[in-house]
N, C-alpha and C positions, 0 to 999 in steps of 0.2 A: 504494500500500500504506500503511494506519496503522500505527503504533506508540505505543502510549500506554505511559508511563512514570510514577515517583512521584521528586518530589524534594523534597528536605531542605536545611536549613539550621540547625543547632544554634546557630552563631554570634546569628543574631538571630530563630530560631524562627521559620522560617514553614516554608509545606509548599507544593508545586503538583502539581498532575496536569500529564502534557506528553503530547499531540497531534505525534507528529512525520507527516508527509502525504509521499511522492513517489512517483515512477513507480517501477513494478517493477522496469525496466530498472534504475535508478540504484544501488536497493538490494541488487541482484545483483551489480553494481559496486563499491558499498561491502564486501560481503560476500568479494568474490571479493581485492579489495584488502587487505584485512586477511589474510588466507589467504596468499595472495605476501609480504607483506611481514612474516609470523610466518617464513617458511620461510627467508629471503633473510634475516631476523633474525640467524641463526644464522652469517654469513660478516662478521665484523667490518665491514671496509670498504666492500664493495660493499653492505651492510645499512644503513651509514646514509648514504651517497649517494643507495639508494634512496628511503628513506623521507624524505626532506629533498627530492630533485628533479622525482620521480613521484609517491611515495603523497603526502604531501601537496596538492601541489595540486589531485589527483586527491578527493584528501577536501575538500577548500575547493570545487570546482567542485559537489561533491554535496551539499553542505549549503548551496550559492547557492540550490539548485533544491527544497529541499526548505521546505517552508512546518511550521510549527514554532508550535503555538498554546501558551499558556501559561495554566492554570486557578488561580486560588490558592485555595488553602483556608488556613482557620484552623488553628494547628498540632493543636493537641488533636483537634481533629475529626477532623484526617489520621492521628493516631498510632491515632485509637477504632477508624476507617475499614480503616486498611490495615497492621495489626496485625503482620500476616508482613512485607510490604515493610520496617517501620518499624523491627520486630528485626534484619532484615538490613545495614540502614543502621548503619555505623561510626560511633559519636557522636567527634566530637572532644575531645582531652583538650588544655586551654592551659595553658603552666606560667606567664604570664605575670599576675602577684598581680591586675595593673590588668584583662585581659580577662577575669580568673576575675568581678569586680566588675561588670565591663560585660556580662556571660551573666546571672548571677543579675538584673541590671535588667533584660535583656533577658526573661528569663523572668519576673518579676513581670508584665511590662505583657502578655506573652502570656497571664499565667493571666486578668486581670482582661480582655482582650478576649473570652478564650474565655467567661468568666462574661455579659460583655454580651449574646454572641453564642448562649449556653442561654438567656438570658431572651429576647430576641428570637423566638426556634425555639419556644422554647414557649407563648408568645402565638400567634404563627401558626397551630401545631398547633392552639391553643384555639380558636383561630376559623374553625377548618378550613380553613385557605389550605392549610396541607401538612399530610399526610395520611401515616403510615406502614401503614396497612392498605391491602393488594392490591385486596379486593375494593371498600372504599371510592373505590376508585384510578378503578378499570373501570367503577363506578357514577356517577363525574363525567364520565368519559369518557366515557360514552354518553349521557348528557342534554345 
């Protein structure tokens, strides 16, 4: 079974798409584990026995078997991209003067990658390497 995910990082602005891959079996496992150990949650002691002797490991054994690809994108293109995902995403607030200074540099060098990375796209476009028209799309495809 796939699962494709979006993730974030405010701290130093980047973005990825995530590809997680396993067996159905595994993921019915996973599913089925979290479920027991929401229910078993609920009884103090036996709740975190469990989830420290069983459900974890049980989570570490399924995530051994699960193959996990990692796509990056450029932030801006992720935010342009996947616009709901992107709202949903909780930006981090840092009270600390020195990381508030290290985000703002962080984000300068992200605006001016993402500016390299429009000029770049739009030469391609120019030269027809990539193509946002459908039918353009099908018309390279078939030659």
């Amino acid at each position: 079974m796939k699962r494709w995910n979006t993730g974030w990082n405010d701290y130093w602005f980047t973005a990825s798409l995530i590809l997680d891959e396993a067996p159905l079996l595994l993921v019915f496992l996973e599913w089925f584990m979290d479920w027991v150990c929401y229910l078993i949650g609920f009884i103090p002691w036996i709740g975190d026995h469990f989830h420290v002797w069983i459900h974890d490991p049980i989570f570490q054994f399924i995530w051994r078997h699960t193959k996990t690809t990692w796509i990056p994108l450029p932030y801006k293109l992720a935010e342009e991209t996947f616009t709901r995902e992107f709202k949903e995403f909780e930006k981090s607030e840092w009270e600390d003067p020195e990381d508030k200074e290290l985000i703002y540099n962080n984000w300068i060098k992200m605006m001016e990658l993402h500016y390299e990375f429009m000029q770049v796209y739009k030469k391609l476009q120019k030269h027809e390497l990539i193509s946002n028209n459908k039918e353009e799309k099908e018309k390279n495809n078939a030659s």
